[in-house]
C-alpha positions in Angstrom: 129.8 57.1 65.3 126.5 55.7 65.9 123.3 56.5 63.8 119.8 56.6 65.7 116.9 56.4 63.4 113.1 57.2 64.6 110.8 56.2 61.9 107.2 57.7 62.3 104.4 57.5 60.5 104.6 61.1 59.4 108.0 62.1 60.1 111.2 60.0 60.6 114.1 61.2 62.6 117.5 60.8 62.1 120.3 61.6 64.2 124.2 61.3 64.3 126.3 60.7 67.8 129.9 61.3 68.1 131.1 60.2 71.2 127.7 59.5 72.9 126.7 63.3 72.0 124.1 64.4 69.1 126.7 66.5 66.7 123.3 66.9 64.2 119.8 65.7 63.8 117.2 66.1 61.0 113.5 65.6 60.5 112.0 64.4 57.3 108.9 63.1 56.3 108.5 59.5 56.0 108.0 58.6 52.4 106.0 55.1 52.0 107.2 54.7 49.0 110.6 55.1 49.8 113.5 52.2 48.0 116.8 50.9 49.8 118.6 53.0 47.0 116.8 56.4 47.7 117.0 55.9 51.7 121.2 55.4 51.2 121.5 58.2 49.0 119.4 60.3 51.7 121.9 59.3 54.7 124.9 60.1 52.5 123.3 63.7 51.5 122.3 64.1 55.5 125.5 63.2 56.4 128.6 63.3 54.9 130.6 61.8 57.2 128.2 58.7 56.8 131.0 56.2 55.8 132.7 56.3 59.6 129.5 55.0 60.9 130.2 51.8 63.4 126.8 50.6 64.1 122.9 51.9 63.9 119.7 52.0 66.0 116.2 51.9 64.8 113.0 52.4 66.3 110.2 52.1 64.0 106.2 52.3 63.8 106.1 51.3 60.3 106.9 47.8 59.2 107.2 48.8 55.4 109.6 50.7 56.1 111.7 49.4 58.7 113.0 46.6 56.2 114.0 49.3 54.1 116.0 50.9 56.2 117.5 47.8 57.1 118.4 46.8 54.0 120.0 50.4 53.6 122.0 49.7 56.5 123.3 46.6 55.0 123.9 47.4 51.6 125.4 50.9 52.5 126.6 51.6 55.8 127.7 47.8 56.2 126.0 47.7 59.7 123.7 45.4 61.0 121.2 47.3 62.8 119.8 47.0 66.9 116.0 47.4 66.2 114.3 48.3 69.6 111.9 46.3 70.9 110.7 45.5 74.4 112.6 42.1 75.0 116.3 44.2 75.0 117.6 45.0 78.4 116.0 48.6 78.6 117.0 49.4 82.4 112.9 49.7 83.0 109.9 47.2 83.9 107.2 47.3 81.1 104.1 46.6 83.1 101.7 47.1 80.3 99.5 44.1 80.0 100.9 42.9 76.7 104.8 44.6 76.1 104.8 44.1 72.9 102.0 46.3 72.2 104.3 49.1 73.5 105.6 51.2 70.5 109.2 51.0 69.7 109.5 55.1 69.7 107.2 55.4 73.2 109.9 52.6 74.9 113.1 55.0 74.0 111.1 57.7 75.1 110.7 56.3 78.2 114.2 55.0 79.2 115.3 58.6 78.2 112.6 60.2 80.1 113.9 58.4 83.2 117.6 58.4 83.1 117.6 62.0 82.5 115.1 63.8 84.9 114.3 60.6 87.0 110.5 59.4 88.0 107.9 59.7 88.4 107.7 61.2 84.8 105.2 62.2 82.3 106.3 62.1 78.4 104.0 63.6 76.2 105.1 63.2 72.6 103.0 65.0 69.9 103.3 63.1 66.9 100.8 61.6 64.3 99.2 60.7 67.1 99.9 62.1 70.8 100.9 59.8 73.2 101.0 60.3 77.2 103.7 57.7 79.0 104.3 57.6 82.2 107.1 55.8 84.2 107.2 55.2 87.9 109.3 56.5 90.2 110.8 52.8 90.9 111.4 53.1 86.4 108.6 51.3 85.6 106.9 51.9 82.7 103.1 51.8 83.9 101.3 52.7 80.7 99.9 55.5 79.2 97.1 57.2 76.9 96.7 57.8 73.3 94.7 60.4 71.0 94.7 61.8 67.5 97.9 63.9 66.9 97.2 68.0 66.2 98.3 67.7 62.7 96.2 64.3 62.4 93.0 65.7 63.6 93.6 69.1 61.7 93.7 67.3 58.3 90.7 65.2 58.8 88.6 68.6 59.8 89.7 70.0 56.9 89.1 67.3 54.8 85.5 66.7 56.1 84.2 70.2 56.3 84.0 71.6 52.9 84.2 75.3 53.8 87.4 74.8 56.0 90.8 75.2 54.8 94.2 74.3 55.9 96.1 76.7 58.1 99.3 76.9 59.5 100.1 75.6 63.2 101.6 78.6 65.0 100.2 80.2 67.9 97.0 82.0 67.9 96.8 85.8 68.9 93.9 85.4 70.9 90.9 82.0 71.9 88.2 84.1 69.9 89.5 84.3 66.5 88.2 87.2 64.4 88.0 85.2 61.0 87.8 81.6 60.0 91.7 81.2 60.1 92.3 82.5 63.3 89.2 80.5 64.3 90.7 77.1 62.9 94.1 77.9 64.4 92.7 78.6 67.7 90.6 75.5 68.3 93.4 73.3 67.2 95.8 74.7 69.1 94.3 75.9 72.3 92.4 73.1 71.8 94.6 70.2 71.9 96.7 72.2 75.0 93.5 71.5 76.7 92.8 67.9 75.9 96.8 67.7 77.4 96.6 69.3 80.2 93.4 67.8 81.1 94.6 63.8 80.4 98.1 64.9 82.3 96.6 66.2 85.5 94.0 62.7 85.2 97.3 61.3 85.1 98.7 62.6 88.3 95.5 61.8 90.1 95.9 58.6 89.5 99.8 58.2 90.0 98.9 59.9 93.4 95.5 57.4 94.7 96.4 54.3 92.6 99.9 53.6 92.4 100.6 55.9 95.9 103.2 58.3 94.2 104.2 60.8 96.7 106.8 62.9 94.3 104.6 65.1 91.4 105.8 63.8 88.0 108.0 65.2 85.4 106.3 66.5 82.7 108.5 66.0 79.3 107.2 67.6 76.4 108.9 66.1 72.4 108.2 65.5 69.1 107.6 68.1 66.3 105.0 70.2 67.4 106.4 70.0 71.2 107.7 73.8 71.3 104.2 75.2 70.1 102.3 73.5 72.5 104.7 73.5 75.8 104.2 77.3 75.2 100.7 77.2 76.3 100.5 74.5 78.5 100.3 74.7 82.0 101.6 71.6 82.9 104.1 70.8 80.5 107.7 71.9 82.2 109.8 70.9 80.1 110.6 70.9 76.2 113.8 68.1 74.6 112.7 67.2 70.9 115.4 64.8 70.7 114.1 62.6 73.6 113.4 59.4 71.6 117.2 59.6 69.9 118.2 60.2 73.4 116.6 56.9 74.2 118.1 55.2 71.4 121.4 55.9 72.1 121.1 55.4 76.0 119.6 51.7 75.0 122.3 51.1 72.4 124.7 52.3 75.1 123.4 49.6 77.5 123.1 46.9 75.1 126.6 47.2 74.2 128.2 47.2 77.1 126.0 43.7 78.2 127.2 42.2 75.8 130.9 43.0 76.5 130.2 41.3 79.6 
């Protein structure tokens, strides 16, 4: 049994394989103030079949808490755990001009991304902050873009404009809202499905003149908010939330078996 941990700066992700397939996965938020002695009695309340664990992936955007999870590993699950970073033998080219500025979460998205539905693709993951990565068709991983993340930009609106209140993210009956909540809900919705599709189809421009791709990309849609948005986008074709503990698992896969060798 393998346990793949995505640690976000909102939300961290944790998922169970048996037998290389997910048997359960569950989202929680990521507590900063989290011990070693709360995160292990978490994983035994997640899972109750924690003790048959064999080993553990982690992919992580948040130092602090990395080394706690860590430590949890250790102290209760006995495993020394594979922390992803871009010097492990991903099965991809990082061509970014400095790897290890690549996020931890964006690299397993993109091995995922390209095992499963090939290249060129398009990952855009919708997280604290929404990220657009792109792998070639040859599985390099060519870069990408970065903006403020729905929930991100929300919360600072709401915080900034004192006659704005927080509303709940679900999709908006119609673009010209009749009152200040269906106006809030429709500008950050519709909204950031336009700021999307707009940076994707940039995107393919320049995988078509610049880097002379002749097949149109994949466009991946994950994260938490992915299902909300992929609704009302017009380039997004497909929806997996569990992309990034995809990737963890395919890169522990690959690990493993190198080292066998």
């Amino acid at each position: 049994m393998l346990l793949a941990i995505d640690i976000g700066n909102t939300h961290t992700v944790l998922g169970m394989f048996q037998k290389n397939k997910l048997s359960e996965y569950f989202r929680i938020a990521s507590n900063h103030a989290l011990t070693v002695d709360e995160c292990g009695i978490l994983v035994k309340q997640l899972f109750p079949a924690y003790g048959k664990v064999k080993d553990v992936i982690i992919c992580s955007v948040v130092p602090p808490l990395t080394t706690i999870y860590q430590q949890m590993c250790k102290k209760f699950l006995k495993v020394d755990p594979l922390l992803i970073d871009w010097k492990l033998p991903l099965g991809i080219k990082i061509l970014y001009d400095d790897p290890s500025q690549v996020g931890a979460d964006r690299i397993a998205n993109a091995v995922a991304a390209y095992q499963i539905y090939g290249g060129p693709t398009i990952v855009v993951d919708l997280g604290t902050a929404t990220t657009f990565d792109v792998i070639s068709e040859k599985g390099e991983y060519l870069g990408g873009a970065i903006a403020p993340g729905i929930e991100t930009s929300s919360l600072n609106l709401f915080k900034r404009a004192a006659q704005l209140f927080k509303v709940s993210l679900k999709k908006p009956q119609r673009a010209i809202g009749k009152n200040t909540d269906e106006s809030l809900r429709s500008g950050i919705v519709f909204g950031s499905v336009g700021q999307i599709d707009g940076l994707v189809n940039k995107i393919r421009q320049e995988l078509k003149s610049q880097y002379k791709e002749k097949r149109k990309p994949t466009v991946v849609a994950t994260g938490g908010l992915a299902e909300l948005v992929a609704k009302e986008s017009k380039t997004i074709e497909r929806i997996n939330p569990t992309l990034t503990l995809e990737g963890l698992k395919r890169i522990y896969l690959r690990v493993k078996n190198l080292r066998k060798k």
